[in-house]
C-alpha positions in Angstrom: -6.6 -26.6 7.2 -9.2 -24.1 8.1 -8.9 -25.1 11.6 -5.1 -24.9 11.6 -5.6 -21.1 9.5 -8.0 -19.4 12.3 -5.7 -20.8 15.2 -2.6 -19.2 13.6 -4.7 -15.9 13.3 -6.2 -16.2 16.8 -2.1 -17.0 17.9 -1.4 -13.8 15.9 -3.9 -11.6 17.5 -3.0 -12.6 21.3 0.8 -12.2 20.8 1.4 -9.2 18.5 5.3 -9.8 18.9 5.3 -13.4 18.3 7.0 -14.9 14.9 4.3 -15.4 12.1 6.1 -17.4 9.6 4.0 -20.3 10.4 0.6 -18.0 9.8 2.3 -16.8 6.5 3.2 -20.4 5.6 -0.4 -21.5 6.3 -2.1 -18.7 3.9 0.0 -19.3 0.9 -1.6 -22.9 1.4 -4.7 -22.3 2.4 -8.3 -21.2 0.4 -9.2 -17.8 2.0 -12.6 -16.0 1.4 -13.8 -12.8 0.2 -17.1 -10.5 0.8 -18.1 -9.1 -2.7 -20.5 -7.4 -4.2 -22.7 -8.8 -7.2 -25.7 -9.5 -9.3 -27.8 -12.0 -7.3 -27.2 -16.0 -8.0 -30.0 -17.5 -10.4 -29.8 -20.9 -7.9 -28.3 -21.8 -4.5 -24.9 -23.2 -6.2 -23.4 -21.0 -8.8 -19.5 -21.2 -9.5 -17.9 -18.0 -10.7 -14.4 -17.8 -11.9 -12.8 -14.5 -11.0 -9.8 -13.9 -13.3 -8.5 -10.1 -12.4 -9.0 -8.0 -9.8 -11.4 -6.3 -12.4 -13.9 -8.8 -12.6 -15.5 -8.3 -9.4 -16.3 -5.2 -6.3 -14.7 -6.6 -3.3 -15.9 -5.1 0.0 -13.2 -2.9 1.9 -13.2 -0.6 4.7 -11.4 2.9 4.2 -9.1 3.5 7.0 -10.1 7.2 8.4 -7.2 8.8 9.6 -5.2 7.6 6.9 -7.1 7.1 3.8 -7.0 3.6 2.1 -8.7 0.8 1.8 -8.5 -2.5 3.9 -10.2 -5.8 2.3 -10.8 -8.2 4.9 -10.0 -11.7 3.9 -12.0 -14.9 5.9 -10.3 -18.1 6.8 -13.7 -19.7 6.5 -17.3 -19.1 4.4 -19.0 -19.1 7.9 -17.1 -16.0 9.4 -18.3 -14.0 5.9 -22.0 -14.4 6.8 -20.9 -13.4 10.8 -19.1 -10.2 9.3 -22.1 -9.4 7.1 -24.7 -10.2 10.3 -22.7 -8.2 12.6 -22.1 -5.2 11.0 -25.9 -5.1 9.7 -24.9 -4.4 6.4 -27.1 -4.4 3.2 -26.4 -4.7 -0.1 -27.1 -1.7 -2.6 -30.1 -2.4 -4.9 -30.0 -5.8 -7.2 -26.9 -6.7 -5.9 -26.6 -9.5 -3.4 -23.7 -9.9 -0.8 -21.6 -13.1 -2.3 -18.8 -15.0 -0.7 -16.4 -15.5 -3.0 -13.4 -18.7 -2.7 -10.2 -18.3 -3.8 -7.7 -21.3 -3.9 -4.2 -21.0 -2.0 -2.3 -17.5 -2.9 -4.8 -16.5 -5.3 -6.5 -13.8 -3.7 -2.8 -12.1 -2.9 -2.5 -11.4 -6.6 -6.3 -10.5 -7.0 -6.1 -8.0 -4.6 -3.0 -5.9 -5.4 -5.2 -3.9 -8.0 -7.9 -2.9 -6.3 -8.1 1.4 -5.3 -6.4 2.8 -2.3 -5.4 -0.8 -1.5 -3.6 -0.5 1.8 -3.8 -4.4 3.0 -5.5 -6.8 3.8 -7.4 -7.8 7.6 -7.7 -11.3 8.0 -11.0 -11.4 9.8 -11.9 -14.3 12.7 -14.1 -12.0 14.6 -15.3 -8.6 15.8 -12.3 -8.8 18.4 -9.1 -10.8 16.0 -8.2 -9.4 13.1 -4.9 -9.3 11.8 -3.5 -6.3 9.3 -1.0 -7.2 6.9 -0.2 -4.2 4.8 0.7 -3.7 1.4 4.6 -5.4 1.3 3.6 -8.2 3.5 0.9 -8.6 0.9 3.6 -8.4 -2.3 5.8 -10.5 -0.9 2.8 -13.4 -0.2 1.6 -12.7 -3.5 5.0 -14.1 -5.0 4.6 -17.1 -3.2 7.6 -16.0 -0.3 7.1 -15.8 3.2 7.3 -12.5 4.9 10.5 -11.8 7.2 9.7 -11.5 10.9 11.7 -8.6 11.4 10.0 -5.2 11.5 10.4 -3.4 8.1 13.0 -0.7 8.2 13.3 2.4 6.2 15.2 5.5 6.0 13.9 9.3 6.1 11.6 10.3 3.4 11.9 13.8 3.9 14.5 16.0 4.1 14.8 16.7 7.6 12.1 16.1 10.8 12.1 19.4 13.4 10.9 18.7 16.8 10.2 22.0 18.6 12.1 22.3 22.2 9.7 21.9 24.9 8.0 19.2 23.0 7.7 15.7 25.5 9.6 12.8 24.0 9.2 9.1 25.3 11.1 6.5 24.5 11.5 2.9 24.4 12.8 -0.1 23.2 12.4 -2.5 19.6 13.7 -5.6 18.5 14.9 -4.9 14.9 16.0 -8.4 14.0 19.1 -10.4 14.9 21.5 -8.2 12.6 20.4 -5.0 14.2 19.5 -6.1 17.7 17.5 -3.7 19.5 17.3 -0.3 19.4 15.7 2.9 20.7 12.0 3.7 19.8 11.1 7.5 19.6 7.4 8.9 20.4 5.9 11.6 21.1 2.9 11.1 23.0 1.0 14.5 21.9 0.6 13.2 18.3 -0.6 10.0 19.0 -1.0 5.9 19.5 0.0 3.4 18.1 -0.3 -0.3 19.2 2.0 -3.5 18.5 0.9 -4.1 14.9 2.2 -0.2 14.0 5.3 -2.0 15.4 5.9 -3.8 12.2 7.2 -1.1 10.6 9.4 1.6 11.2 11.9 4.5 10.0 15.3 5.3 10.8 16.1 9.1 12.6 19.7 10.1 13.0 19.7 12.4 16.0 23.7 14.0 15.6 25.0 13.5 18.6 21.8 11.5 20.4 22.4 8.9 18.1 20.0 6.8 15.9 16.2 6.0 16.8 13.9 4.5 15.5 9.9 5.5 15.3 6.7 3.6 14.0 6.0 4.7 10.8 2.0 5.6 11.2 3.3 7.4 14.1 5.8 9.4 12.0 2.7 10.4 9.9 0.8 11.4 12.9 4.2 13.4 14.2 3.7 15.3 10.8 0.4 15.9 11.2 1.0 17.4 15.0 4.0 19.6 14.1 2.3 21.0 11.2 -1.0 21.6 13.4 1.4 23.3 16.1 2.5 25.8 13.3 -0.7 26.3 12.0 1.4 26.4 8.6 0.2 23.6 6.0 4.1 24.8 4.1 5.3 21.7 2.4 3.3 19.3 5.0 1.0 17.7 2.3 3.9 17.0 -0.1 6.0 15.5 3.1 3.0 13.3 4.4 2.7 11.9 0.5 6.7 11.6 0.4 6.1 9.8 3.3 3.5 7.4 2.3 5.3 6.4 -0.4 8.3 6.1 1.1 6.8 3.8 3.1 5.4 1.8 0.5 2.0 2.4 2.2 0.5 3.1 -1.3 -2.8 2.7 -1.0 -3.1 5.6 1.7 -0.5 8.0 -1.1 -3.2 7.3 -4.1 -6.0 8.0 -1.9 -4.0 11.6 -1.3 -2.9 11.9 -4.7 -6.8 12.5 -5.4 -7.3 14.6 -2.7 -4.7 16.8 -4.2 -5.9 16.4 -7.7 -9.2 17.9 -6.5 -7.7 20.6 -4.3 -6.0 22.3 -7.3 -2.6 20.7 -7.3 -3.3 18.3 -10.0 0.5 18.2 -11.7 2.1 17.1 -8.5 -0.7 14.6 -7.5 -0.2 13.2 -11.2 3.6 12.9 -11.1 3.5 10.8 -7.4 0.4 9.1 -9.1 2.6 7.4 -11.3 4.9 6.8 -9.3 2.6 4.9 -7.5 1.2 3.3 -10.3 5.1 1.9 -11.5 5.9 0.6 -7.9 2.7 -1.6 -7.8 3.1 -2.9 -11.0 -0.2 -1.4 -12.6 1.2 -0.8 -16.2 -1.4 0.0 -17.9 -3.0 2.0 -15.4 0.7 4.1 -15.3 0.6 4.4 -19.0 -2.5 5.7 -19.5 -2.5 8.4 -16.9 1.2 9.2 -18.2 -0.5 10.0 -21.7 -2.9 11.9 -20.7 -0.4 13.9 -18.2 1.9 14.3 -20.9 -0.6 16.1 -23.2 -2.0 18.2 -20.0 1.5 19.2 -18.1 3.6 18.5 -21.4 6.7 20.5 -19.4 6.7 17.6 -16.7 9.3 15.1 -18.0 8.7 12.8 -15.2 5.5 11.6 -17.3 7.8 10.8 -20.5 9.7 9.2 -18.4 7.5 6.9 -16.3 5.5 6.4 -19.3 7.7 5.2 -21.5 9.1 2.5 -18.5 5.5 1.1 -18.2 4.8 0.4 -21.8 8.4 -0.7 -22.2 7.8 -3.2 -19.6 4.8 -4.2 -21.0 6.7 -5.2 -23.8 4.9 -2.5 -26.0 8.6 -1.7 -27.3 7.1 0.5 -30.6 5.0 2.5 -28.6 7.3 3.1 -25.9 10.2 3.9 -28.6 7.1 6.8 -30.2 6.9 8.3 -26.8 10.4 8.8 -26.0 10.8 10.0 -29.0 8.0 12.8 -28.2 9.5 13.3 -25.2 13.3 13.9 -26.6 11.3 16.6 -28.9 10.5 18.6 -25.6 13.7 17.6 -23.7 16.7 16.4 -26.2 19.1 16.2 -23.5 17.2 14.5 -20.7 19.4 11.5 -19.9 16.5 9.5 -19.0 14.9 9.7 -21.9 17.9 9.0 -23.7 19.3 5.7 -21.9 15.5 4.6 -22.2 15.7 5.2 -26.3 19.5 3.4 -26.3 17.9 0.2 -24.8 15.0 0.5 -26.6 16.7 0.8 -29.9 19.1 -1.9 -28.8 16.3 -4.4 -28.4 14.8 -3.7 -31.8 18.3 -4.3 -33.5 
C-alpha cells in the first residue's frame, strides 16, 4: 500500500489536472506519517498513543505570503528521515525529531486542531508534494472522498473594482460537468498562481461581460495589488479576512485575526476569531474566547451569540441557557439570542 500511496502522489504531482479520487481513496486506507517534536525515546522501540491533536507539536511550515501553517504528511517512515536530512534541521534542546504513525484517516482528524492550520502537503520529495487544503482535509477526515471538481464560491466582499488601464488576461477552466467550462480572470500584475491554485475558485459577475471565474489565492493577491495601487489600506484588511474565510482557508484568517489583535483592532479580530473557531468545530476553543470577549467588548452581541451555539453544541445545555440569558440582559430583543433560548428551553422541557 505504501507503494501504491507514493505512485498516486507522484501521478498527482506530474498531472495537476488529472482526477484524484483514486489518491483520496488510497489515504483514507492507508497509514501516513508525521514529523513531530518530543522528549527523546528511553530505547530504539517506544510506541506512543496520540489521542488529540493536543497531545503532541507536529512540525509545519508557515506559508509566507499568506500566513498559515502547512503539516506535511509522509507516505512512508523513510521519506521523514529524507525531509529531516534535507532541510538540515535540528531539533530544539532535549527534544528529539520523532516520526510518528497514524493508522488509515486518523491523522485527518488529528490535524484539524492544530494553529493556523491551512492543509496538509503530502511529502515524497524535495520536488512532489501535493497541497490539500483545509476542506479537502474535512471532507477526508469524515471518511468521504473529495469531489474532483474545483471548489466554487461566490464573492466575499461587497464589490471588486478594477481600475481602467489595468491589463486583464484571461483563460479558460473546467468547472465540472454541471457547469462545463468557463472563463478564468487574471491579472498578471498581482501575481502567479500555478495548477494546484486551480482547485479553487470564486465566482465575479461582470454586468454585461458576463460571469468569470478567478483562483482564489489570486483573488487575495488582486486585493493586495489594488490596495497597494491606492496606497489606501481603507477596508482592505477586513476584505482580505472576509476573504479568507469566505474561502474557508481558515488557517491563513486566524493567523490574521492575531495580527489584527496585536495591531489594535482587537474586537473585530475577536468577532471573525469565533467565527473561525465555530466553522472548524473547536468548541471549546470558541467558547472560551466568546467569555472572555463577552466580558471585554460586552456591547458585541456576536460573542453571546457564538458562544452560546458552542456550548450548546457541546451539549453544555445549562451553561449555554446562563449565557443567553446574560446576553438577553444586554440585548432583550436580539432575535438570536432569543430563538437560541426557545430551543434551549425546549430541550430542558
Amino acid at each position: 500500500m505504501v507503494e501504491t500511496l507514493e505512485y498516486l502522489i507522484q501521478q498527482a504531482a506530474d498531472y495537476p489536472r488529472h482526477s484524484r479520487a483514486s489518491l483520496y481513496k488510497e489515504l483514507l486506507r492507508s497509514q501516513t506519517f508525521l514529523l513531530c517534536v518530543d522528549a527523546p525515546l528511553e530505547k530504539a522501540e517506544d510506541v506512543r498513543v496520540t489521542r488529540s491533536p493536543r497531545d503532541f507539536a507536529v512540525w509545519a511550515d508557515r506559508d509566507q505570503e499568506m500566513g498559515g501553517v502547512w503539516v506535511p504528511v509522509f507516505p512512508a517512515r523513510d521519506e521523514v528521515g529524507e525531509f529531516v536530512n534535507l532541510r538540515g534541521l535540528k531539533p530544539p534542546k532535549g527534544k528529539d525529531f520523532v516520526w510518528m504513525e497514524h493508522q488509515p484517516g486518523e491523522v485527518f482528524r488529528l490535524l484539524r486542531g492544530v494553529r493556523y492550520f491551512a492543509g496538509i502537503r503530502l511529502y515524497l520529495d524535495k520536488n512532489t508534494q501535493i497541497p490539500l487544503g483545509w476542506s479537502l482535509v474535512r471532507s477526508l477526515c469524515d471518511g468521504n472522498v473529495p469531489s474532483d471538481e474545483p471548489e466554487r464560491y461566490e464573492l466575499p466582499i461587497s464589490q471588486l473594482l478594477i481600475p481602467e488601464g489595468v491589463r486583464i488576461a484571461y483563460g479558460r477552466i473546467r468547472l465540472g460537468p454541471d457547469e462545463g467550462e468557463g472563463k478564468l480572470l487574471c491579472l498578471p500584475a498581482a501575481g502567479h498562481f500555478n495548477a494546484e491554485d486551480m482547485r479553487k475558485v470564486v465566482r465575479l459577475d461582470m454586468g454585461k461581460h458576463g460571469v468569470v471565474w478567478m483562483v482564489c489565492r489570486h483573488f487575495l493577491q488582486v486585493l493586495r495589488y489594488l490596495q497597494a495601487a491606492k496606497k489606501d489600506s481603507g477596508r482592505y484588511v477586513e476584505d482580505i479576512l472576509r476573504a479568507l474565510i469566505g474561502f474557508e482557508m481558515y488557517g491563513e484568517a486566524e493567523a490574521l485575526c492575531e495580527w489584527l489583535a496585536h495591531k489594535g483592532n482587537e474586537a473585530f479580530a475577536w468577532v471573525c476569531q469565533a467565527a473561525i473557531y465555530g466553522k472548524t468545530g473547536r468548541l471549546s476553543e470558541c467558547a472560551a474566547l466568546c467569555r472572555k470577549a463577552a466580558a471585554k467588548y460586552p456591547k458585541e452581541k456576536s460573542f453571546r451569540v457564538n458562544g452560546a451555539r458552542a456550548l450548546a453544541a457541546m451539549d453544555l445545555c445549562e451553561e449555554a441557557r446562563a449565557f443567553v440569558r446574560r446576553g438577553l440582559e444586554a440585548f432583550p430583543e436580539e432575535p438570536a439570542l432569543l430563538a437560541l433560548l426557545k430551543d434551549l428551553e425546549g430541550e430542558n422541557a
